[in-house]
C-alpha positions as CSV (number, residue, x, y, z in Angstrom):
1,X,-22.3,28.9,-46.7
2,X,-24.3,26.8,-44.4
3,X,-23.7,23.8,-46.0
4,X,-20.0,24.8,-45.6
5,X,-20.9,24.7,-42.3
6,X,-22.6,21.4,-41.7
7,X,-19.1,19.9,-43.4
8,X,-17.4,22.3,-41.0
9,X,-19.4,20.2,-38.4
10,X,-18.9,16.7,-39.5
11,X,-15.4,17.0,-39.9
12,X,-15.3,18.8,-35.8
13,X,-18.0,15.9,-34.8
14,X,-15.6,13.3,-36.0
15,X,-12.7,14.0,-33.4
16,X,-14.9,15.1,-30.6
17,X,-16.6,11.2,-31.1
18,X,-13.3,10.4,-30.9
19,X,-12.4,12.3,-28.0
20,X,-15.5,11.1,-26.1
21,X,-15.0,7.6,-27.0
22,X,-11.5,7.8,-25.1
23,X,-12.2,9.5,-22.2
24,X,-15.3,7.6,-21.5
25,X,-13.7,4.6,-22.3
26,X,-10.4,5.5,-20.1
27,X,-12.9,6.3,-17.0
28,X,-14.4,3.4,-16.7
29,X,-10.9,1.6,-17.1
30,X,-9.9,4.0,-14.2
31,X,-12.7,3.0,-12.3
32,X,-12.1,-0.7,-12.8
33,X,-8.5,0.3,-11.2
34,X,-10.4,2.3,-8.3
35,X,-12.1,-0.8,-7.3
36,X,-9.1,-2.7,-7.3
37,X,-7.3,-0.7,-4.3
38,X,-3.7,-0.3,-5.1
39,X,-2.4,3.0,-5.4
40,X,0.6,2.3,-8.0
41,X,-1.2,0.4,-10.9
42,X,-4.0,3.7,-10.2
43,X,-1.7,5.9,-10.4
44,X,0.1,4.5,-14.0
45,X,-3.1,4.2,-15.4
46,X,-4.1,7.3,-14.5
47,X,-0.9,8.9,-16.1
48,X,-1.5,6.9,-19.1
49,X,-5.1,7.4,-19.7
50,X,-4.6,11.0,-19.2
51,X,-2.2,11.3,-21.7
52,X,-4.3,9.1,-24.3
53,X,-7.4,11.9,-23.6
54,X,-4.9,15.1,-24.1
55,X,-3.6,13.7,-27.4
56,X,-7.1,13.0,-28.4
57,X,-8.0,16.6,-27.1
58,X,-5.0,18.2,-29.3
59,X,-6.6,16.1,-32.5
60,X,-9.8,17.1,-32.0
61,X,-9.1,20.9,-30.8
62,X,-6.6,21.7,-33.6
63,X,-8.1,19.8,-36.2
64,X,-5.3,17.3,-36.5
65,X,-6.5,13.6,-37.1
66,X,-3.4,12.4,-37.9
67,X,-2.2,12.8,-34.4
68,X,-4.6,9.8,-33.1
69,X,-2.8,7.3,-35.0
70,X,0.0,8.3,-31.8
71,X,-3.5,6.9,-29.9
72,X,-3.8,4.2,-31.9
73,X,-0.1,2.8,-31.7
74,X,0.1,3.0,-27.7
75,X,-3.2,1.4,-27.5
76,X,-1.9,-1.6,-29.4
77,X,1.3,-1.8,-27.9
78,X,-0.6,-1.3,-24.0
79,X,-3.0,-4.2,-24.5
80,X,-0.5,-6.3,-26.1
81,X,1.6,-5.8,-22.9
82,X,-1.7,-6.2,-20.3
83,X,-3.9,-8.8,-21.7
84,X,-2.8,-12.6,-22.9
85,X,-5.9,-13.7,-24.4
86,X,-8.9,-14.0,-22.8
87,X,-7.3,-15.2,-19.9
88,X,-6.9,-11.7,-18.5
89,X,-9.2,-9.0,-20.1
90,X,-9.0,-6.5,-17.8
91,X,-7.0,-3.9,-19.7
92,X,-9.3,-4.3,-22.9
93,X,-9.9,-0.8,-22.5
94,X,-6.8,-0.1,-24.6
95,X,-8.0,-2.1,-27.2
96,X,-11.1,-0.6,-27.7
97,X,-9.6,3.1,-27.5
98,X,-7.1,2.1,-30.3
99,X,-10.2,1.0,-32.5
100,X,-11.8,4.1,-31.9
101,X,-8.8,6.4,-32.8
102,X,-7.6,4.6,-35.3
103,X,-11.3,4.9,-36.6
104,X,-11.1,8.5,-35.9
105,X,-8.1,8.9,-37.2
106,X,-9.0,7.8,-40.7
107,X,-12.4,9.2,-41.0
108,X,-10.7,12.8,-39.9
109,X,-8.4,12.3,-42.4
110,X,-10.8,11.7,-45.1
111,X,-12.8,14.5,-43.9
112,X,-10.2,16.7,-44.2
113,X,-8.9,16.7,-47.4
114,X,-12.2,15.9,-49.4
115,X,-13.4,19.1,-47.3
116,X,-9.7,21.1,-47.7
117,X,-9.8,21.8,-44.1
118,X,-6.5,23.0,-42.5
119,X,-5.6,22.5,-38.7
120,X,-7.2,25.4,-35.8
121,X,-4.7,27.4,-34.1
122,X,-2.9,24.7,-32.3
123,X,-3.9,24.4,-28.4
124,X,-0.2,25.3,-26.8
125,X,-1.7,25.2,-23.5
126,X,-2.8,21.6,-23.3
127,X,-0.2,20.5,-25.2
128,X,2.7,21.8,-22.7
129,X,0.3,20.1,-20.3
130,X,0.8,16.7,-22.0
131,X,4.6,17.0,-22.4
132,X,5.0,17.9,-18.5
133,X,3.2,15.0,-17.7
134,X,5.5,13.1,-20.2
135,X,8.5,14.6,-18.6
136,X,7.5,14.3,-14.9
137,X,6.8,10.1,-15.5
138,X,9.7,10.2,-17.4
139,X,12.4,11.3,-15.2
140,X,10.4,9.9,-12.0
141,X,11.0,6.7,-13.8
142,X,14.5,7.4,-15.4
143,X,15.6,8.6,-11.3
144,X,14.3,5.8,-9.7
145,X,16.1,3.3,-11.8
146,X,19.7,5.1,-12.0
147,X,19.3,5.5,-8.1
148,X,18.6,1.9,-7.7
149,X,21.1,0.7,-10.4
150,X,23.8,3.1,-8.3
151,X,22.4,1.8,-4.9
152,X,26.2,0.3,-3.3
153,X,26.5,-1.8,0.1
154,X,24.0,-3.8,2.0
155,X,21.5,-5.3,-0.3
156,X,18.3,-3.7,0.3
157,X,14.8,-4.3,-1.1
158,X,14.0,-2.7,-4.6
159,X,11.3,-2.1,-7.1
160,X,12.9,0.0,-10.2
161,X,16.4,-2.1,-10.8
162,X,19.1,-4.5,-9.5
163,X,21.6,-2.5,-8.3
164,X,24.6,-2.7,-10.8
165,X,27.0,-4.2,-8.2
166,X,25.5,-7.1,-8.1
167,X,25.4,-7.4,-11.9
168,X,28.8,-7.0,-12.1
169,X,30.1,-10.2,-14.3
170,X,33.6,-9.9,-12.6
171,X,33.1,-11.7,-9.6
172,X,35.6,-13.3,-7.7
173,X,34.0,-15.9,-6.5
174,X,31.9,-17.5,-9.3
175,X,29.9,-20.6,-8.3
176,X,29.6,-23.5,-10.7
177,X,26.9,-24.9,-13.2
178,X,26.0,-28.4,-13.4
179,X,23.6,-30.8,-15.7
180,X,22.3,-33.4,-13.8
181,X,19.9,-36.3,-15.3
182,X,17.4,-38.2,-13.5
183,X,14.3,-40.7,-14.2
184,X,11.0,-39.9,-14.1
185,X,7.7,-40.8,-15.5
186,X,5.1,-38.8,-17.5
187,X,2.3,-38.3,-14.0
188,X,0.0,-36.4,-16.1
189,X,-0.3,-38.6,-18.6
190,X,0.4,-42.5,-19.1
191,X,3.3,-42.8,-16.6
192,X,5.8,-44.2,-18.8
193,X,9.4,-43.8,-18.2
194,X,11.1,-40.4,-19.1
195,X,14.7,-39.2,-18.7
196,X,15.0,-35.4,-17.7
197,X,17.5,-32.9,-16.5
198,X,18.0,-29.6,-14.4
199,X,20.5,-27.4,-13.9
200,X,22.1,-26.8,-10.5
201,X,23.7,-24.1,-9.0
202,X,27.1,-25.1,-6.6
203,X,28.3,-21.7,-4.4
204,X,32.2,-21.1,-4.8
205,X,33.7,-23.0,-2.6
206,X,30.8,-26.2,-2.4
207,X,31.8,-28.4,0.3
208,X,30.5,-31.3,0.3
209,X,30.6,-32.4,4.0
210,X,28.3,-29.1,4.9
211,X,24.7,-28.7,4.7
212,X,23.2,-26.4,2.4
213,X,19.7,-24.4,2.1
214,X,18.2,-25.2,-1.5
215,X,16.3,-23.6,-3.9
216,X,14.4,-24.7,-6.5
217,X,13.7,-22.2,-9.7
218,X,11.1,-22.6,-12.3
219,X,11.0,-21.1,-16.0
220,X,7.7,-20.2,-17.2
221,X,6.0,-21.4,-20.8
222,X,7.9,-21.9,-23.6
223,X,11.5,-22.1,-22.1
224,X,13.2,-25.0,-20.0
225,X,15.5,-25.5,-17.5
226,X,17.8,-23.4,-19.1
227,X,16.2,-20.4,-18.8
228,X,16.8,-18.9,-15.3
229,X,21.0,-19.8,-15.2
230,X,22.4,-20.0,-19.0
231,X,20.0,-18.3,-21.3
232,X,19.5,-15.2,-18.5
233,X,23.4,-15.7,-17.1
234,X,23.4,-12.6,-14.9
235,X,20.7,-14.5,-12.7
236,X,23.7,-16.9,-12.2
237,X,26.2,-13.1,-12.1
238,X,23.5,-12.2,-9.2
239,X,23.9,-15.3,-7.2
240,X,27.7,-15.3,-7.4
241,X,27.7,-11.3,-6.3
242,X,25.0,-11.7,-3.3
243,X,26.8,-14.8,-1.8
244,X,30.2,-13.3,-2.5
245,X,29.4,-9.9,-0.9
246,X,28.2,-11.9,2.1
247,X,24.4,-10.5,1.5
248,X,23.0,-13.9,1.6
249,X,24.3,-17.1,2.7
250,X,25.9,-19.6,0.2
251,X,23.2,-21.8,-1.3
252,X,22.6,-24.3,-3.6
253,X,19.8,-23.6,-6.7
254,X,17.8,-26.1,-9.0
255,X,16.2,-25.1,-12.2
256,X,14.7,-27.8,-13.4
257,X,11.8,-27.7,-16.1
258,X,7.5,-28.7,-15.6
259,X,7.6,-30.0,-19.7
260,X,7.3,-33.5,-20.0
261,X,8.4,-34.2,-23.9
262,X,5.5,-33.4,-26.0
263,X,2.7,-34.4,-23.0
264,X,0.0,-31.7,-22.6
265,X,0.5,-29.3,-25.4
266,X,-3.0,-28.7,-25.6
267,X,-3.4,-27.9,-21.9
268,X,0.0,-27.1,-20.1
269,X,-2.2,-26.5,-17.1
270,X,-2.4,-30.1,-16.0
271,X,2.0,-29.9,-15.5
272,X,1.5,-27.3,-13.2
273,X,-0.1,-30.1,-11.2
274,X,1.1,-33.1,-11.8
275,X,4.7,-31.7,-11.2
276,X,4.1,-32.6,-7.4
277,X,4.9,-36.1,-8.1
278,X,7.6,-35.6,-10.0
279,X,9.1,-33.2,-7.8
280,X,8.5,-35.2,-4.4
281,X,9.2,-39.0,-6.1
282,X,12.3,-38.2,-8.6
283,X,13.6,-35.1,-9.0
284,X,14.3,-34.3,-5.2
285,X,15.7,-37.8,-4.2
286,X,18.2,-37.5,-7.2
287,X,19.4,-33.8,-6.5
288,X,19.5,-34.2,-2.8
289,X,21.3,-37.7,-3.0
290,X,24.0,-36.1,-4.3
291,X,24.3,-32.7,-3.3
292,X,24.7,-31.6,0.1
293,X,21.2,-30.2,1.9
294,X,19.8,-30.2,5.5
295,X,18.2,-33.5,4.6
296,X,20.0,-36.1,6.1
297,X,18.2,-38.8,4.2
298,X,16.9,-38.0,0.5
299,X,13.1,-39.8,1.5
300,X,9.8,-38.1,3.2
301,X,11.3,-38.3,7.0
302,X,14.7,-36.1,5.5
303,X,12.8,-33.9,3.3
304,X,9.6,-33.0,5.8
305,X,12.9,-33.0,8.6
306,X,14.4,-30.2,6.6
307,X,11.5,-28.2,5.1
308,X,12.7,-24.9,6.8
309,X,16.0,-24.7,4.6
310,X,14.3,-25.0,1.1
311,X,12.6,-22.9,-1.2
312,X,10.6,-23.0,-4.5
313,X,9.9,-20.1,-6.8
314,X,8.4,-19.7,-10.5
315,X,7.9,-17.4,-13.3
316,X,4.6,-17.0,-15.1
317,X,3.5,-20.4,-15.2
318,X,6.4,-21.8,-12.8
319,X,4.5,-19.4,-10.4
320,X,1.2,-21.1,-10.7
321,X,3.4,-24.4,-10.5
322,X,4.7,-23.3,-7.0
323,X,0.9,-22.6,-6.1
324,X,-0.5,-25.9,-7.3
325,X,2.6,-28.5,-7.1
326,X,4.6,-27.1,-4.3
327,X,2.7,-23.7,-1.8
328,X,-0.6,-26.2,-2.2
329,X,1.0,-29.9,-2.6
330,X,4.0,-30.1,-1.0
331,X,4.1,-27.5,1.8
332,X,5.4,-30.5,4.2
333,X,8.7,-30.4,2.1
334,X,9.1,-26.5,1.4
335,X,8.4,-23.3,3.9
336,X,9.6,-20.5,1.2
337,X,7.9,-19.6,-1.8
338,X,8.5,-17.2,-4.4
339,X,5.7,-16.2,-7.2
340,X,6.4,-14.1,-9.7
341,X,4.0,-12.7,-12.5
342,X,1.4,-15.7,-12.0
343,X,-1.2,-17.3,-9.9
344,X,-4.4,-18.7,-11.5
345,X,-5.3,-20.4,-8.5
346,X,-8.8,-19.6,-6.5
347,X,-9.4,-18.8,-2.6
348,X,-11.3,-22.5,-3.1
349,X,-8.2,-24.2,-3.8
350,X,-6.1,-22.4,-1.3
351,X,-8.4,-23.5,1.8
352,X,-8.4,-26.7,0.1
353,X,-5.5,-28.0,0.3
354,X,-3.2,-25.5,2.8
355,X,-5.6,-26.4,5.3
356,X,-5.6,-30.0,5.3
357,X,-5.0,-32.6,7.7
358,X,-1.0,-33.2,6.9
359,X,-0.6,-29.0,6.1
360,X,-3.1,-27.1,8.4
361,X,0.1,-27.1,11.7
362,X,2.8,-26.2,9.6
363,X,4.6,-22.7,9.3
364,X,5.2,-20.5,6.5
365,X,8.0,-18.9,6.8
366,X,7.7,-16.7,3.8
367,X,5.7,-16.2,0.9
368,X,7.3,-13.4,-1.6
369,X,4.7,-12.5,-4.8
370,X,5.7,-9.5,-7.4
371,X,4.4,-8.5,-10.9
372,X,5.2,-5.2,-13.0
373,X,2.5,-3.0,-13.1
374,X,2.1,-3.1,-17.1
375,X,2.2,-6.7,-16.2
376,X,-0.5,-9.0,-17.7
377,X,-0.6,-11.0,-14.9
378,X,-0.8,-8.2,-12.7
379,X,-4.9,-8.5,-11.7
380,X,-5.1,-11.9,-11.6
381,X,-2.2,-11.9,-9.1
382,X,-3.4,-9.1,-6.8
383,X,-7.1,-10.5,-6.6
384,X,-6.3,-14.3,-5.7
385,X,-3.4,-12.8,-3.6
386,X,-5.9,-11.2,-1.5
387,X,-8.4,-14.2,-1.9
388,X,-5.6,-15.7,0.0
389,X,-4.7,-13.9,3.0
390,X,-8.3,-13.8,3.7
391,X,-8.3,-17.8,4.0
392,X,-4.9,-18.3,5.4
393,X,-4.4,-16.5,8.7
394,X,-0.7,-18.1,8.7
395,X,0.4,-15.5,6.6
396,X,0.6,-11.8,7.5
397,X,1.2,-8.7,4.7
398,X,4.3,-7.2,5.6
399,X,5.3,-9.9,8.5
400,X,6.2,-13.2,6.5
401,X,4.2,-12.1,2.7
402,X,4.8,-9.1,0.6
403,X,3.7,-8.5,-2.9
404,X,6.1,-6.1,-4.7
405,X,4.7,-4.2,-7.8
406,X,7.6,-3.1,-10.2
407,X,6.9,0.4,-12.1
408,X,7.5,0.5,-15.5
409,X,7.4,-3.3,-15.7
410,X,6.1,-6.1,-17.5
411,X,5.8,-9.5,-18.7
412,X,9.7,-10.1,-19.2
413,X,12.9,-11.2,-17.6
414,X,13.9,-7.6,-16.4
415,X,10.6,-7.8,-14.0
416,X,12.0,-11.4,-12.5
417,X,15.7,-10.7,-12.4
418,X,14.1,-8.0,-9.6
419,X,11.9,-10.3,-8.2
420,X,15.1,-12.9,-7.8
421,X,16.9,-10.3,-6.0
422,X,14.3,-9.2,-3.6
423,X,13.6,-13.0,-3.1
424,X,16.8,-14.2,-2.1
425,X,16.8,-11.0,0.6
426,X,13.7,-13.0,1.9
427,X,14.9,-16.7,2.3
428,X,16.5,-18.3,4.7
């Protein structure tokens, strides 16, 4: 009989390690999100980690193993989402809560049968706990988007969904697509000659004799200068509503691409810097040759002339592009910037180079950063965003910079279709 009960042990000792192991594991990650000082991303982890301890709790209290594989599957699936690499570990909590219920999970399973132990009365109570809390996130999230999706008239900021009217592929007044090529030369590397393109965006109803504001839209790794306009159309769908609807002024856009043929594989990095030139030397004298903006002359005196009417903006790494090529190396040319899900640039390399001699007078008119808050960029993003405004008293939260976080968002095109649409609110 007592030995009975030593096995009776074990088996209990297994899921209460397991139990422990989350919850002690979840607080510290909670902690980590304390000290980071933004109520949303708190508050989803908190949900989450909450519901990874009750599940762990109903394993453990009714003697049910099996039910931290459920554990062991949202772990995965969490830090696949919030981590890339080593690059941004702070979620690794997930991971290591996933190893120890799947751990669990097994070794209670194991337990189980070579001891023929059956589950405990089942704990009702903290279960109905765990599916409120399911259903309260849930519809909080499922409400939100529906309202935003059905938001009609006047474009207004959002952070759960584009509303649906300006998704609507039925708009009157389409704007046009173009291919245009240009020269360049591979700056990162040995400067040889290359042949590129980008895609630009013409409003209905171009006219060539007026000026236009311009913006320029980068993809992030592994895609091209199709990405934002043909391979995502409805970005194109959202630009045709917004200037139809008369919630933004016709404009003209550029997606061009940072990929210089096979240059840099190994460290994509240096394109994010070396872009500058080919931004500045080729690809802007060869789109605003041809295409009507405020520069009256496609050279430094036009471009610097007519900073005030042109924007840049990037995804992922075509946000740290914007940062190092364009927010840090070109600010003379460009007064509106857009990042989205990316940074990895330091408060070092901000006071750098946004407070030197040619940059230091010059206005920002806006500066517009979001990320989703399952978003593995998120951290990274919200500490150098700070780091930032703590160096650069020319921007102010809430006057000219904002940095949306999108619930129930992460490292995908859904998070920057929103960030496009709160960014063209911004602009001009």
């Amino acid at each position: 009989m007592k030995d009975m009960e030593k096995k009776n042990c074990f088996c209990d000792r297994i899921g209460a390690a397991a139990l422990f192991g989350t919850a002690f594991v979840g607080a510290v990650h909670l902690a980590q999100y304390i000290a980071l000082g933004h109520l949303l991303p708190f508050f989803t982890m908190l949900v989450v980690q909450t519901v990874l301890v009750l599940i762990a709790f109903l394993a453990w209290r009714g003697r049910l193993p099996f039910l931290l594989i459920g554990d062991l599957a949202a772990g995965i699936v969490l830090y696949a989402n919030t981590n890339y690499a080593m690059l941004y570990p702070f979620n690794i909590a997930f991971l290591v809560q996933a190893i120890l219920c799947g751990l669990g999970a097994i070794a209670g399973i194991v337990c189980a049968i070579r001891e023929k132990k059956g589950p405990r009365a089942f704990p009702w109570r903290q279960a109905a706990a765990l599916l409120v809390i399911l259903a309260v996130f849930l519809i909080t999230w499922k409400t939100g988007t529906d309202g935003a999706k059905a938001a009609t008239g006047t474009a207004r900021r959002e952070i759960w969904a584009v509303p649906s009217q300006f998704d609507n592929a039925s708009c009157s007044q389409p704007g046009t697509v173009e291919e245009l090529f240009y020269e360049t030369r591979a700056y990162a590397t040995d400067g040889r000659t290359v042949q590129k393109s980008a895609l630009v965006y013409l409003p209905y109803g171009y006219d060539e004799t007026l000026p236009y504001n311009i913006l320029y839209l980068m993809h992030g790794t592994g895609d091209d200068q199709y990405y934002w306009l043909q391979k995502h159309s409805y970005n194109k769908v959202l630009l045709d509503n917004m200037i139809a609807s008369g919630n933004i002024e016709p404009l003209i856009v550029v997606t061009p691409t940072f990929y210089v043929e096979d240059d840099c594989a190994d460290d994509l990095d240096q394109l994010t810097y070396s872009f500058r030139d080919e931004l500045r030397n080729d690809l802007m004298p060869a789109v605003e040759g041809k295409y009507s903006t405020w520069a009256e002359t496609a050279d430094d005196t036009g471009f610097a002339a007519s900073r005030d009417h042109r924007a840049f903006a990037g995804l992922s790494r075509g946000a740290v592009t914007t940062y190092h090529s364009v927010f840090c190396g070109s600010l003379d040319y460009f007064s509106w910037f857009g990042a989205f899900s990316g940074s990895r640039t330091d408060a070092q390399y901000f006071q750098e180079h946004l407070q030197s001699e040619a940059f230091r007078d010059l206005p920002i008119h806006y500066l517009y950063v979001a990320s989703g808050n399952f978003d593995f960029a998120l951290v990274g993003q919200l500490q150098e965003y700070e780091d930032l405004l703590e160096v650069e008293s020319r921007l102010t939260y809430g006057v000219n910079t904002l940095f949306d976080i999108f619930p129930m968002r992460y490292h995908s095109q859904g998070n920057w279709h929103l960030a496009l649409y709160n960014f063209l609110q911004k602009v001009f």
